[in-house]
C-alpha positions as CSV (number, residue, x, y, z in Angstrom):
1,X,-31.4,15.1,13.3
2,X,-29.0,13.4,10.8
3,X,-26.2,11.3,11.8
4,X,-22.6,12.9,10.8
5,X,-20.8,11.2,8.5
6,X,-16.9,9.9,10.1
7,X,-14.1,9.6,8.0
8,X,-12.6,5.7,7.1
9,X,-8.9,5.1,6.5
10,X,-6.9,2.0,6.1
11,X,-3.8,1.3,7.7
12,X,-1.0,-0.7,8.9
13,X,-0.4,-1.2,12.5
14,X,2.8,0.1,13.3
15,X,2.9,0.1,17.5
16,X,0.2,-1.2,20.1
17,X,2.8,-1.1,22.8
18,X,0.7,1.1,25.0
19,X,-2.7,-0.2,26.3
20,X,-6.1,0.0,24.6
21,X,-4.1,1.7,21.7
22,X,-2.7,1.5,18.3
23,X,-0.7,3.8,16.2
24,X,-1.5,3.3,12.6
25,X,0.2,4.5,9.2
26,X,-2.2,6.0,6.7
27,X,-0.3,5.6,3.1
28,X,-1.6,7.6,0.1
29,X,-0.6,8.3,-3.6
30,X,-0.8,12.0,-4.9
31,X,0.5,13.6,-8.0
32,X,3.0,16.6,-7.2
33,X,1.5,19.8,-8.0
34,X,5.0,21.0,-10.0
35,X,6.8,17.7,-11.0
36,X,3.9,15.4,-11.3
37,X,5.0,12.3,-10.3
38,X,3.2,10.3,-8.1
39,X,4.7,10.4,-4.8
40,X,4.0,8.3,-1.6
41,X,2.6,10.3,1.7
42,X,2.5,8.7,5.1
43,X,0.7,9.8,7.9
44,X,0.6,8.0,11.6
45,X,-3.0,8.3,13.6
46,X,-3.1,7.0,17.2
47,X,-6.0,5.0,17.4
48,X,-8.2,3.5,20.1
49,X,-8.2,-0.2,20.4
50,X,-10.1,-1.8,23.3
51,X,-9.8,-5.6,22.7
52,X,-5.8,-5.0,21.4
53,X,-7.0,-7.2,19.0
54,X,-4.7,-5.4,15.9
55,X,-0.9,-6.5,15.9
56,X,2.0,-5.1,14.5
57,X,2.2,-5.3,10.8
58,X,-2.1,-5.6,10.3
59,X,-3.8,-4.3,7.9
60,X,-6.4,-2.2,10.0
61,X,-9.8,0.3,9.2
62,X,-10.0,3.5,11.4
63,X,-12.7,5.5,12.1
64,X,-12.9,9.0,13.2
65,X,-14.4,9.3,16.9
66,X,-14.8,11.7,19.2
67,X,-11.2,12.7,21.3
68,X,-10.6,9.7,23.9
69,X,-7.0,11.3,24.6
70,X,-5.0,14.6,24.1
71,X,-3.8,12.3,20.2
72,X,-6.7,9.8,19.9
73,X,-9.3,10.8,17.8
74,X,-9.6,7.6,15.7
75,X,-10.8,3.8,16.4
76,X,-9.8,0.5,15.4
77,X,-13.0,-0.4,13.3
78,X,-11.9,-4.0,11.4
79,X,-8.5,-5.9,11.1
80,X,-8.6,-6.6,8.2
81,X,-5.3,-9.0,7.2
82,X,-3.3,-10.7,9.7
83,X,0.6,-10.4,9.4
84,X,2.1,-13.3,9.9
């Protein structure tokens, strides 16, 4: 049986207030499909973070698990910059 292929992103940690979890913002350029400009879009993912070892302001890779909570359905893979 193949393995399934998960979805990556890369992030900035916005909150880990909560235990074992993060809530990261997703940022992406697209062109507008009447003006085309290239406009910013933002999208937050709770994510699972056992070790709480992302802080606010890191730069963070997600992976696409399977649901942990009624929101999570991502993990914190990699930090991969440190905020100072």
């Amino acid at each position: 049986m193949a393995k399934r292929h998960r979805k990556e992103q890369v992030g900035v940690v916005l909150s880990n207030k909560t235990p074992q979890t993060t809530i990261v913002e997703v940022t992406n350029l697209a062109k507008h499909p009447i003006f085309h400009k290239v406009v910013r879009q933002r999208k937050k993912y709770v994510a699972h973070n056992e070790q709480s070892t992302a802080k606010v302001g890191d730069k963070v890779r997600i992976k696409e698990t399977r649901p942990m909570s009624r929101t999570k359905r991502w993990r914190v893979v990699e930090v991969l910059s440190v905020s100072k």
